[in-house]
N, C-alpha and C positions, 0 to 999 in steps of 0.2 A: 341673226344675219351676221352675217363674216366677208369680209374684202379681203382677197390677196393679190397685192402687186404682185406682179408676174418679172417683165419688164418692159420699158417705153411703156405703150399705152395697152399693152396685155393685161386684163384683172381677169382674175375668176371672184364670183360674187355668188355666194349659198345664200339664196334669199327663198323664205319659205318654202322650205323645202327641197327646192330646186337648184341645182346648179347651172352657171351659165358662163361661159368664155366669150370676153370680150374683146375686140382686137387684136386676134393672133395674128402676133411676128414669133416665128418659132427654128427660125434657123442658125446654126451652130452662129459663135463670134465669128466675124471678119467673112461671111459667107458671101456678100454681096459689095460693090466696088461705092467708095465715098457718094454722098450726093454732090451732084457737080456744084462750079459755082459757089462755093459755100466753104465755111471752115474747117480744118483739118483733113485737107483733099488726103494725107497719107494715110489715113484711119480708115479700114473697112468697115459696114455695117453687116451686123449691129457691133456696137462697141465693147460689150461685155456679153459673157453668158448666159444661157439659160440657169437659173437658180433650182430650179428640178429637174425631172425627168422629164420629157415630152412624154411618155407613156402617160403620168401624173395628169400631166399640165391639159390633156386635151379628153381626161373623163369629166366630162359633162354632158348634163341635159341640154345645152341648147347654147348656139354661138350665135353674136351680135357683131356684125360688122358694120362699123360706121361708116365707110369709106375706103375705097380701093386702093389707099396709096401700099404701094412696098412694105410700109413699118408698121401698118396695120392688118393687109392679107397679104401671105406671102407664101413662096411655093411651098414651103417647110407644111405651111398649114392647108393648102389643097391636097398635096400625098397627104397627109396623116390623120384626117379628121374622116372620120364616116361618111360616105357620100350619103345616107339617109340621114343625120342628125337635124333636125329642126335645125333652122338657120333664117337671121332675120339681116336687112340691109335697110337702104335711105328710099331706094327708087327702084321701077323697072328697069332701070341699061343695067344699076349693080345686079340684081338678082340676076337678068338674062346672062351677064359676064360670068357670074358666079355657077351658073345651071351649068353654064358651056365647062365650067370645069367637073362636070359629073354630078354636083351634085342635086337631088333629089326629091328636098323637102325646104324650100325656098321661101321664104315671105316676104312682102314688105312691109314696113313698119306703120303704122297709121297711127292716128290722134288717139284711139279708141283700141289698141290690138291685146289679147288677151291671152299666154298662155299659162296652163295648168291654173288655172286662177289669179295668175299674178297681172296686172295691168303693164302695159309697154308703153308706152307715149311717145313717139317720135316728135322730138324738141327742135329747132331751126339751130344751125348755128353759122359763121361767117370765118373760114380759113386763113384769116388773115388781114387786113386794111388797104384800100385801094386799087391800084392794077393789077395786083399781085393774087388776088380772087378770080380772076380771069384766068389763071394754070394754076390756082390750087385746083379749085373746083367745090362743086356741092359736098356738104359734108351733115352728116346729124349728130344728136346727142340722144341721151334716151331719160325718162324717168320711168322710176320703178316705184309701182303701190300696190300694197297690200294690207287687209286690213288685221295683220298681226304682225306687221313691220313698220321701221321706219322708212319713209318717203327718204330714196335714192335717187341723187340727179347725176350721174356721169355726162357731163357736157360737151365731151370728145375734142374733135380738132376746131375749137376755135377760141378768138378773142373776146375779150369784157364788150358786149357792146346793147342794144336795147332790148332785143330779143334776147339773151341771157338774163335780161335785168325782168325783163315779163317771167320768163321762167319761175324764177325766183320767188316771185310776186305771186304770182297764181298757184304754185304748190307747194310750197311753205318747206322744201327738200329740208330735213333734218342733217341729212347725210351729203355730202358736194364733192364729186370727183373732176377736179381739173386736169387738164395738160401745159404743163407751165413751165418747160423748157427755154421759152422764147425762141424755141427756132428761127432762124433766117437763110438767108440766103445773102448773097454781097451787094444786090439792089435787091428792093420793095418791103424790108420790113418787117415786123414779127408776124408769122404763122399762127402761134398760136398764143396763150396768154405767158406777160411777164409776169413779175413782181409786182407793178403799178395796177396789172390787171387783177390779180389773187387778192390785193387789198380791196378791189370791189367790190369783186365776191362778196368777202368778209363783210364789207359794209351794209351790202345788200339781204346778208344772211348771216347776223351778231352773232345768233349761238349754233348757227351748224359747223359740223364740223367740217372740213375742207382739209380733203387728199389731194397731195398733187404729184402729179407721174408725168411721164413723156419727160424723161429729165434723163441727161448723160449718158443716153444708148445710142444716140444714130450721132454722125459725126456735127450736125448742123446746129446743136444744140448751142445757147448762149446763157442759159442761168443753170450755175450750180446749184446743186440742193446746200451747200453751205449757205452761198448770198442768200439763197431765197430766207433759211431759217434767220440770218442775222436781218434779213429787213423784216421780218416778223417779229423777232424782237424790239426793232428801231421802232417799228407803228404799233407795240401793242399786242398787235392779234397773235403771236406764239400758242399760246392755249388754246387756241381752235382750229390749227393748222398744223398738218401729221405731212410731212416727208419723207415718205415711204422707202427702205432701202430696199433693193430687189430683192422678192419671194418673202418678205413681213409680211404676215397677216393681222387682222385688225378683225377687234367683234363691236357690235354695235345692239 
């Protein structure tokens, strides 16, 4: 098995066999205007590059969308991906929005979903704390099992909270891909997990390893990959926490 950061919350993940994109944001730097409200209004999104080729970045067996926002489906990746690729989402309104954009081979995700052999498990997760859930909106995560792999949790767009910590608990993920930008906005609060939160993780899960992405591409971001590795070092856990620079890949 092999993870490649992409960027923000883009992974491609060859896991038994099978390759799978996740979260395509796929359009040029600066292709789309700031998120409002938020820090660095003079910064377009995304903040930096693609680190390969889009031709590269969108051969896969099968795309995972967690969630409609902009930085996860974006128009870059409705043109460019195959209207028949397998394609998995959170709920019916995604997949119907997703269908309306042509394409053809739609799923949605269940407790129980299975392709080529590999298990899907659609995870719960919470975009954020507070009123601030009410305009993020629904969001999942996914784990991945296979029984000639390690158990993969990509936890998507949310924060450290019960239902993470059940996760956890119940499938014993080896492997933990977070989004741990802290994004915000100027009222309601982190989006997605900080520092405080990635220590959870960690605590909740001693020796797996933990990715964290969704860092330094869209303008809203608040934790550098620096702080995050220097409070890694401050609590400890550095040795089980990879801060991925755009387009690293990793084997597990």
């Amino acid at each position: 098995m092999n993870i490649q950061h992409i960027r923000n919350a883009t992974l491609k993940l060859d896991y038994a066999g099978k390759t799978f994109l996740i979260d395509p944001f796929l359009a040029n730097k600066g292709a789309y205007p700031a998120f409002p409200n938020s820090a660095r209004q003079d910064q377009k999104n995304p903040l930096v590059d693609l680190p390969a080729s889009l031709d590269s970045i969108i051969d896969a067996d099968a795309v995972i969308v967690t969630h409609l926002h902009l930085d996860h489906w974006d128009d870059v990746a409705k043109e460019s991906l195959s209207k028949d690729i397998p394609l998995f989402t959170q709920n019916e309104q995604d997949a119907q929005e997703i269908k309306n954009s042509g394409f053809q081979n739609v799923e949605v995700l269940e407790e129980n979903t299975v392709f080529e052999g590999i298990q899907l498990i659609k995870t719960k997760g919470e975009h954020g704390r507070g009123p601030i859930l009410e305009i993020a909106g629904s969001v999942c995560g996914v784990v991945f099992k296979h029984e000639d792999e390690k158990t993969v949790y990509i936890a998507g767009d949310t924060v450290w909270y019960k239902e993470v910590e059940k996760v956890i608990e119940q499938h014993q993920p080896e492997v933990i891909v977070v989004n741990a930008g802290d994004n915000q906005f100027d009222e309601g609060g982190s989006l997605v997990m900080g520092a405080e939160d990635v220590l959870a993780v960690h605590e909740a899960a001693p020796t797996a390893k933990i990715l964290s992405v969704h860092m330094e591409a869209v303008n809203h971001w608040a934790l550098s990959r620096t702080d995050l590795r220097t409070f890694a070092d401050e609590h400890h856990f550095s040795a089980q926490l990879i801060v991925p620079e755009d387009g690293e890949r990793f084997v597990f």
